[in-house]
C-alpha positions, -999 to 999 in steps of 0.1 A, spaced: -613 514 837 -592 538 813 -560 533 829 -562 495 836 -574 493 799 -541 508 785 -516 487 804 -535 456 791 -530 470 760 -495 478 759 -488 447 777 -504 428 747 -480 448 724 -449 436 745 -457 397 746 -466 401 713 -436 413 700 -394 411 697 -393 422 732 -408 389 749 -380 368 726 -355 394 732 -363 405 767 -384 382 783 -371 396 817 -388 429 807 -420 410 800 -421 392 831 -423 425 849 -448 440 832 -470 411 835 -468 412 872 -474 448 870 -503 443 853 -511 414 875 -512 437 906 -535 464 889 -559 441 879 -561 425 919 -559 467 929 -588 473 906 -607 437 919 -605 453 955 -612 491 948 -616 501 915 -616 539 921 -585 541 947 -557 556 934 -532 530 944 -554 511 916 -550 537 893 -510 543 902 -504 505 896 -522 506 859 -498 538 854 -469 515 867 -481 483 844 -484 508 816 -448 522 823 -430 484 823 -447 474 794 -437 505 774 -404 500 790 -403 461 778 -410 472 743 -385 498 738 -358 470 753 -370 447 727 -365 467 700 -328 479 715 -320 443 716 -330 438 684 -313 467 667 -279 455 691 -290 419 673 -290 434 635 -260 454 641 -241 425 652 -249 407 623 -237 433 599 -206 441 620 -201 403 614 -207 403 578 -187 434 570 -162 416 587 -168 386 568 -163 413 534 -135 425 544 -117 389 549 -128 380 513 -119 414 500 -86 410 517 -81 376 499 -88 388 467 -68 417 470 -36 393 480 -43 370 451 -46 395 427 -11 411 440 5 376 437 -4 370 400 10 408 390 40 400 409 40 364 389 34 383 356 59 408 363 80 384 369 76 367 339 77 394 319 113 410 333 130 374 324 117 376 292 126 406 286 165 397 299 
């Protein structure tokens, strides 16, 4: 059926993706979701609690898949926040070492100037 064949589908797309490393949680739902369609459809393949349940299954997987990839953008922006962080540290650093050795030359320069 149509809509048992679409929450199989999607639910392929979120085990195979970032969301069932991410969000495995999410996964797990959707797969007993899709779990209870597939027994709905065993028992009565043209009742609509069959055809709600795919809709359901469909839903959680979609649902999965878009919290993967949330988690994963949260995941990449950490990273950079880290790394810009990281930057600015260095930057920092340089910045003071640099002001040190002007200082030192000025320095230098004012007692040989005296």
């Amino acid at each position: 059926p149509p809509p048992l064949a679409e929450a199989r589908k999607y639910y392929k797309v979120a085990e195979g993706g970032v969301a069932n490393e991410l969000v495995p949680d999410k996964v797990l739902e959707a797969k007993q979701a899709l779990v209870m369609a597939e027994k709905a459809y065993d028992d009565d393949d043209e009742s609509f609690d069959a055809e709600s349940l795919a809709y359901i299954a469909t839903r959680k997987s979609k649902l999965a898949i878009a919290e993967g990839g949330r988690a994963s953008a949260e995941k990449k922006m950490r990273a950079i926040d880290d790394e810009y962080v990281e930057t600015q540290g260095a930057l920092l650093k340089e910045a003071r070492t640099a002001a040190r050795l002007n200082k030192a030359r000025l320095e230098q320069q004012s007692r040989e100037l005296a």
